[in-house]
C-alpha positions as CSV (number, residue, x, y, z in Angstrom):
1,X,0.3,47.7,-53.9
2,X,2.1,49.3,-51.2
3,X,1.1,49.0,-47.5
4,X,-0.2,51.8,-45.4
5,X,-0.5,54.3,-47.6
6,X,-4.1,54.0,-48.4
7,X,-6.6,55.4,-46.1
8,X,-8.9,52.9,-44.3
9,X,-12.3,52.2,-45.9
10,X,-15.4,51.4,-44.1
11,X,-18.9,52.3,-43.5
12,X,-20.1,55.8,-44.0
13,X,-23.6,57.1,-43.2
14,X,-24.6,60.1,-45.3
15,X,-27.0,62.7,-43.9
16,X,-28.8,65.4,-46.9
17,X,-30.2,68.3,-45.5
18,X,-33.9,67.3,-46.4
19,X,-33.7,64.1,-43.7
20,X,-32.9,61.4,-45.5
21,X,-29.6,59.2,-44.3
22,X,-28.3,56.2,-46.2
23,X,-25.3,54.1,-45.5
24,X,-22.5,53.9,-48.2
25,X,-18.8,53.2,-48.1
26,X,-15.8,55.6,-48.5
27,X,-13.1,56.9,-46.0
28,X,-15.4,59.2,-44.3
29,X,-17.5,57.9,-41.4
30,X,-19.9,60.8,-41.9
31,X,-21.0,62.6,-45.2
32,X,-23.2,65.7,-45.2
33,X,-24.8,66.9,-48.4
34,X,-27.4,68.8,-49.8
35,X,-28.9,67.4,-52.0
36,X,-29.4,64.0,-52.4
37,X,-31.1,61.0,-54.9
38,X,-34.6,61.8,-52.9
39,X,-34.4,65.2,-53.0
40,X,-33.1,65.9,-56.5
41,X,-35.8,67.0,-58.8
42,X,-33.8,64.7,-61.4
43,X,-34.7,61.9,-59.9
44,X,-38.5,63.3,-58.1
45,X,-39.4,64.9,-61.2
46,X,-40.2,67.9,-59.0
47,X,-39.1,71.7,-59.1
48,X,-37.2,72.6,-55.8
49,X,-35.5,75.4,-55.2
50,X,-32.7,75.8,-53.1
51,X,-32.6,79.3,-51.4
52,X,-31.6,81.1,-54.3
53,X,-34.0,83.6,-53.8
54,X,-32.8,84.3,-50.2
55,X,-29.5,84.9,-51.9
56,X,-30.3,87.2,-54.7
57,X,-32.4,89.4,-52.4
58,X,-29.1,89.4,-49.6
59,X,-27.2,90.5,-52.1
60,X,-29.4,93.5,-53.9
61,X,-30.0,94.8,-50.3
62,X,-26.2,94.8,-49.8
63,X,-25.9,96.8,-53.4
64,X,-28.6,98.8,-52.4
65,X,-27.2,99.5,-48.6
66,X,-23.7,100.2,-50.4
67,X,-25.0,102.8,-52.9
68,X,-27.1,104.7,-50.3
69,X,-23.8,105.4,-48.2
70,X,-21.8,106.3,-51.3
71,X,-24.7,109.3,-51.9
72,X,-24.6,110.0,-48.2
73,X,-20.8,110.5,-48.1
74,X,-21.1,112.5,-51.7
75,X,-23.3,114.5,-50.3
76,X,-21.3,115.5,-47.1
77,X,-18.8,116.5,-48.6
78,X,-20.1,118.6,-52.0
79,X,-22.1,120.5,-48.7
80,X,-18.7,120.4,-46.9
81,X,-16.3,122.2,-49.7
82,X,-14.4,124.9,-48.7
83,X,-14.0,127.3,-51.3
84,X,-10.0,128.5,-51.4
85,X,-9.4,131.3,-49.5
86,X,-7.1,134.5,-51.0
87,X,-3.3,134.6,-50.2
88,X,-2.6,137.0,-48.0
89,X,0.2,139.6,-48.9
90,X,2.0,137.5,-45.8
91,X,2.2,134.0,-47.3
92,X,3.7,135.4,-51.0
């Protein structure tokens, strides 16, 4: 194995987003996650859900925001049409 090329490996603490922090090793000194082995309702048994609600209900009011301004700007301008005005004997 060659020397120096491989990055140093030591202690790592890992931090989920529920609390819970557990030492580990890898090349990182500090790992954040998500989820984690407490937390995972593989390994609780128990349904959580991870703000997927909050991000369905961002997006339809971003559709919904988005579609009101496309009638808005449909309606200015069907009110706004000009209707063609006749050539004057000057402009033929």
């Amino acid at each position: 194995m060659k020397k120096d090329i491989h990055p140093k490996y030591g202690p790592a603490t890992v931090e989920c987003s529920c609390g819970n922090k557990f030492e580990t090793r890898s090349t990182l000194p500090h790992i954040k996650v998500e989820i984690c082995s407490a937390c995972h309702p593989l390994f609780t048994g128990k349904q959580k859900l991870v703000d997927t609600a909050g991000r369905v209900d961002k997006f339809r009011a971003r559709v919904e925001k988005a579609q009101a301004l496309k009638s808005s700007v449909s309606t200015k301008t069907s009110t706004n049409k000009k209707t063609p005005s006749k050539k004057s004997k000057k402009d033929q």
